[in-house]
N, C-alpha and C positions, 0 to 999 in steps of 0.2 A: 630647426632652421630659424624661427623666430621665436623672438624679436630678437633672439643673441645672435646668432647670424646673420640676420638681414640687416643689422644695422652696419658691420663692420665692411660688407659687400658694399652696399652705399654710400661710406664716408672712405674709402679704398678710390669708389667710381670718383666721386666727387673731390678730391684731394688727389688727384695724378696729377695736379702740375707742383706740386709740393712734394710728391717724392720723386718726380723727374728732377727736380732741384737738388733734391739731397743726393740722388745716385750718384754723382762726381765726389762729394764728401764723403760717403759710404766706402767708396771706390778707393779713394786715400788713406781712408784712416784702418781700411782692411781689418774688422772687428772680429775678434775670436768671440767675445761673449754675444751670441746674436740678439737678445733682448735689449742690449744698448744700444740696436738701429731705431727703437722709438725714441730716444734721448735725443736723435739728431731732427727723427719726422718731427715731433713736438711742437717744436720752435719754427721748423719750417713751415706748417701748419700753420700757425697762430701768425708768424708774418705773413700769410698769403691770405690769413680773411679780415686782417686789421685791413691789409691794402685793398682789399674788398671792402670791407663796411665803411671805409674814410675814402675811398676815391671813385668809388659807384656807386651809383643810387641803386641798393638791392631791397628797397621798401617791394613785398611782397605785390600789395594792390596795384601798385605805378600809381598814378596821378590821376585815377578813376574817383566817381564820386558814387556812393549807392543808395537806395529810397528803403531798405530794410536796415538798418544800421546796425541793428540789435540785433538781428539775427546772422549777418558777417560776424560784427565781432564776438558771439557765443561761439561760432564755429572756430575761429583763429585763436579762442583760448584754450576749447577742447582740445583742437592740435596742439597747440603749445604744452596743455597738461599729459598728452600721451607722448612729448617728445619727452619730456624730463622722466616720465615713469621708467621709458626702454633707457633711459640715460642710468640711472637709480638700478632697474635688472642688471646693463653692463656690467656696472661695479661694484653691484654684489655678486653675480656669476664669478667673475675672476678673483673678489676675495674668496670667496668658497671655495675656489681652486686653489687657491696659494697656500688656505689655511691645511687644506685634504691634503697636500702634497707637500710643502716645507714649513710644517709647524712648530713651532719655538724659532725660528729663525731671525737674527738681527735687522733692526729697521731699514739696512744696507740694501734687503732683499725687495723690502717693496717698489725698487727698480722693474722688479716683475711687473708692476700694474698699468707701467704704461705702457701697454697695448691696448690697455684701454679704455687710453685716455683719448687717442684721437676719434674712436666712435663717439663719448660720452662730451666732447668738447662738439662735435657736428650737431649733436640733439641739442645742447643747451646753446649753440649760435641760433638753429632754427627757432628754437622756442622762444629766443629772445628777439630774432626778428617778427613771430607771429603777433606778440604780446605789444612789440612796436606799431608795426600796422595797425591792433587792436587801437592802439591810443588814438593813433591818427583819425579812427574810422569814427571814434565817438566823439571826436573835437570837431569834425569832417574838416582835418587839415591834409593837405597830401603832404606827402615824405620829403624831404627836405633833401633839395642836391648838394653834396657837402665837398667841396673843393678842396683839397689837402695834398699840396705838391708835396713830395719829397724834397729836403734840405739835405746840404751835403755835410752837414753836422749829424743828422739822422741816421743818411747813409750811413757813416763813419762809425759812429754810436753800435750799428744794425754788425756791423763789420769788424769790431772787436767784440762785439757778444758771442759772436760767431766763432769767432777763434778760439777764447776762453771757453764755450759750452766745447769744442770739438778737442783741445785739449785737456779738458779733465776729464770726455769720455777714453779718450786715448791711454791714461795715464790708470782708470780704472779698467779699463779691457786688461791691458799686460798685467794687472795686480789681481781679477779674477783667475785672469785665463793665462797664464805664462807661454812663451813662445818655446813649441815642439824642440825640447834636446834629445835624439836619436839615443844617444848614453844615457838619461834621465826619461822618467814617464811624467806623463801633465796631470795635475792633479786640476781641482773645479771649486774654490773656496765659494762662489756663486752657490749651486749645489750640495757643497759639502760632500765633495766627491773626493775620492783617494785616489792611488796609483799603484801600480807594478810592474819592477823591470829587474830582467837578471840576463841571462844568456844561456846557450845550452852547446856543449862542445862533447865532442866525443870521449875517448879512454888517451889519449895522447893530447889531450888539449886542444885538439883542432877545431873550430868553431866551425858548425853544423847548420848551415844555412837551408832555407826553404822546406822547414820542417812546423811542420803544426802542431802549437801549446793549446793545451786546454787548463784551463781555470774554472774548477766545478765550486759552486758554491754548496757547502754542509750545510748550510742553517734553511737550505729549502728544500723538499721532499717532491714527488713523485714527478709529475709535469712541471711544476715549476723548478726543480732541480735541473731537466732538462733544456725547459728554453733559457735557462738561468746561466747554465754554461757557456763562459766566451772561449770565442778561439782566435789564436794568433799565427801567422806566419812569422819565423824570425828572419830575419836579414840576410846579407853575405857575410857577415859579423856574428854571427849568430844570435843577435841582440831580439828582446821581445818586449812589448811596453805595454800594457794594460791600462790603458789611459781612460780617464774620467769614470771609475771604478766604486761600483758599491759596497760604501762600508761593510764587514762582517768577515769571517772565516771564511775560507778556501784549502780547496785541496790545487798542486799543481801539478799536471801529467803534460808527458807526450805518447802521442799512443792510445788515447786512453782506451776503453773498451766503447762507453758508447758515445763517443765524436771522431771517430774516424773510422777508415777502413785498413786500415791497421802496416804492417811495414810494407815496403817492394822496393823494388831495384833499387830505384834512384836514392832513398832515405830504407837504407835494412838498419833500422834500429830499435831493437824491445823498448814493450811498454815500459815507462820508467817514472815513477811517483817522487815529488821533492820529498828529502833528498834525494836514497838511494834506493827506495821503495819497489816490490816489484809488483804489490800489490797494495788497493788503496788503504788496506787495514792499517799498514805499516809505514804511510805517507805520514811526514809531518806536515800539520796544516800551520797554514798562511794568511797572516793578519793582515788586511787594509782597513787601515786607520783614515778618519777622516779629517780631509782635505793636507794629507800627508802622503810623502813617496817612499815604499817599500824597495828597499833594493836586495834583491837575493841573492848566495852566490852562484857561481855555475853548476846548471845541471849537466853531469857528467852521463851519458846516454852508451848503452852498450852495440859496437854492429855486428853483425847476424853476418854467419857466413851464407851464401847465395849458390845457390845450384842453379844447373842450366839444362835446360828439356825442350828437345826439338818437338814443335806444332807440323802436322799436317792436317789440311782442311781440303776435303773432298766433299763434290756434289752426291748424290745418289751411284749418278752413272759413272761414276769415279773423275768426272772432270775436274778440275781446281779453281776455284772462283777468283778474278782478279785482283779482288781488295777483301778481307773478314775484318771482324772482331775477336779476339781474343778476351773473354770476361771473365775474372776472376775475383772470386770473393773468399775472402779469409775467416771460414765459421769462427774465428774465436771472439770476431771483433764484428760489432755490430753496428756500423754506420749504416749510413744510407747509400752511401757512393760506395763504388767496385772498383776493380783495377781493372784496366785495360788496355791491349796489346793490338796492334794492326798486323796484322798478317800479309803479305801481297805475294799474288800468286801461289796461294796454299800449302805454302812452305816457308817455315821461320821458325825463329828460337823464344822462349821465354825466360829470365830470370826472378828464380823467386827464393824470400828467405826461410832458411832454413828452420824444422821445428815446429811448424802450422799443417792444419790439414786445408786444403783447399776444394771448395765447388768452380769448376770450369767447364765454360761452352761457348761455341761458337756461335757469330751471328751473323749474318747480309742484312742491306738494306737495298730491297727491289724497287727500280721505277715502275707502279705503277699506274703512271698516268695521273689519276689525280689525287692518288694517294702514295703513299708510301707503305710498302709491304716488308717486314719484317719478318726474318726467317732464321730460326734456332737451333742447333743442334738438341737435341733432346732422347734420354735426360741428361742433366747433366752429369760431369762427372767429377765424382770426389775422388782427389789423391792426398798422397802424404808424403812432402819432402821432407825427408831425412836419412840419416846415412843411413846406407841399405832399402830402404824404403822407395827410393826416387825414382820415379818411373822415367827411362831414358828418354822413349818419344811418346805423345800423346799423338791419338787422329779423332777431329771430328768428321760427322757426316751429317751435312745440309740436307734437307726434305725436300721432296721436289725437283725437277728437273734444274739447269741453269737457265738464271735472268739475268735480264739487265739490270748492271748496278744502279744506284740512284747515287745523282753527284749533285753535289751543292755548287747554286747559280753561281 
């Protein structure tokens, strides 16, 4: 927390009516690259303590006089030298970060560092007012009230700078950060970040919407392979963009084994590896290049014919609970999330694709007062849809007598 935090918290406290200022500008100029909102605070900043230091008297002491003089101004230097130290940490904290994380990168980037410029500008205004006062105290002058209206030649002056700073931040946001084409992915020349966009249609060409791509990164291994993986939803277009994308090889699935829970009803379609891969061995991988857009062509996805198996859910005593769950998980596929079916009144249908062995059971969820009680069929139970194989109806059976269901407020 300190001094690299604490100073950025106080010159944050102390600078809200400079970025109450810029929030109208900020608001206009709607920044994609967000590190060019200190290119707007900056200037707001610096004209909010010129008209500070030129139109108030902020001499620290006021207009006091002291009988220790030497020992005031030892103290107002020491402050003034620990303001520029935590000034000096600032700005080597955040070069150490820029160097750890975009090293080799074009002078373009140390746009990065103002963030923190307006904590490192707060210590050295303070330390230049301490070192001020310090003069006064040893001359025993007091602070001088400096009268400095505003001219409307200044205004003017203040009000095309304004314009020119707020247009050439404008004019480099869109040349970082280009504006989202749905048809095209956004790439990040800021970060030297890539893209990917392709689509994913069926065996007939029909564009396969609301179906989840994953993008497995090769070049990382165990857990970092895992949180490494993005996933995308595609469109009603079937379109999918990987945007702001880390250079390196890729594999691209739908399906894959471990980011989803694999086909059902709505989306029956096998897992499928770019191109036409059905396993990753056989995937061709996929380059993002950096601060360039990959465009691939469509993944052609195969659908799974669907069988249909009447559910019954009975209590113990054979009564029918008003509302279950139906949970099913697809052993082949190892997400984290299940499928699942609502039941009402202990009778209903399930669709599922065919070719998988499935674990299924039923659940309630009971008011208990001030919990929530949870009730399972147990154990579960494994089937196998497939021709000949498909069991016509399933039944589970709830523990326990009937409760009351739990409803949301």
């Amino acid at each position: 927390m300190w001094p690299y935090r604490a100073v950025p918290l106080f010159s944050y406290a102390v600078n809200t009516p400079a970025y109450v200022i810029s929030w109208p500008i900020l608001k206009l100029l709607d920044l994609r690259t967000l590190s060019l909102q200190y290119a707007v605070w900056f200037p707001t900043i610096v004209a909010l303590w010129w008209w500070v230091g030129t139109c108030i008297d902020f001499g620290l002491l006021g207009r006091r006089s002291y009988s220790r003089r030497k020992l005031v101004a030892g103290i107002l230097l020491v402050g003034a030298a620990v303001l520029l130290i935590l000034a000096a940490r600032v700005g080597l904290s955040e070069y150490r970060l820029f160097q750890d994380y975009w090293p080799g990168h074009p002078p373009i980037y140390a746009i990065l560092l103002l963030r923190a410029v307006g904590p490192m500008l707060w210590c050295f205004f303070l330390a230049g007012a301490f070192v001020r006062s310090t003069i006064y105290v040893v001359r025993r002058e007091p602070p001088p009230l400096i009268p400095n209206p505003i001219g409307y030649r200044a205004f003017l002056l203040c009000a095309a700078l304004l314009c020119l700073n707020a247009t050439g931040i404008t004019y480099l946001d869109r040349v970082l950060s280009p504006p989202v084409d749905p048809n095209s992915c956004e790439i990040d020349r800021l970060y030297r970040l890539g893209c990917l966009h392709g689509t994913v249609t069926d065996e007939s060409d029909k564009a396969v919407g609301h179906i989840e791509v994953n993008l497995i990164p090769t070049f990382k291994t165990g857990n970092a392979r895992w949180y490494g993986t993005k996933s995308e939803w595609t469109d009603e277009q079937g379109r999918y963009n990987f945007n702001r994308t880390e250079i390196g090889e890729y594999i691209l699935a739908v399906n894959s084994f471990e980011a989803s829970a694999g086909p059902d009803e709505e989306r029956p379609f096998a897992t499928l590896y770019y191109r036409r891969a059905e396993n990753e061995s056989g995937a061709e991988p996929v380059i993002v290049s950096q601060s360039s857009a990959t465009n691939l062509s469509p993944l052609r996805v195969r659908r799974l014919e669907v069988a249909t198996i009447s559910v019954n859910v009975v209590w113990e005593d054979g009564a029918r609970p008003e509302r279950n769950n139906i949970v099913l998980h697809n052993t082949r596929y190892f997400g984290l999330l299940a499928n699942s079916h609502q039941v009402d009144n202990g009778s209903g249908k399930i669709a599922l694709p065919k070719g998988f062995d499935y674990e299924a059971n039923a659940s309630v969820e009971c008011d208990g007062g001030k919990v929530i009680e949870q009730r399972e069929s147990n154990p579960d139970q494994r089937i196998r849809v497939a021709d000949g194989s498909t069991p016509a109806v399933l039944t589970f059976v709830l523990p326990g007598p009937p409760c009351v269901l739990w409803k949301s407020p």
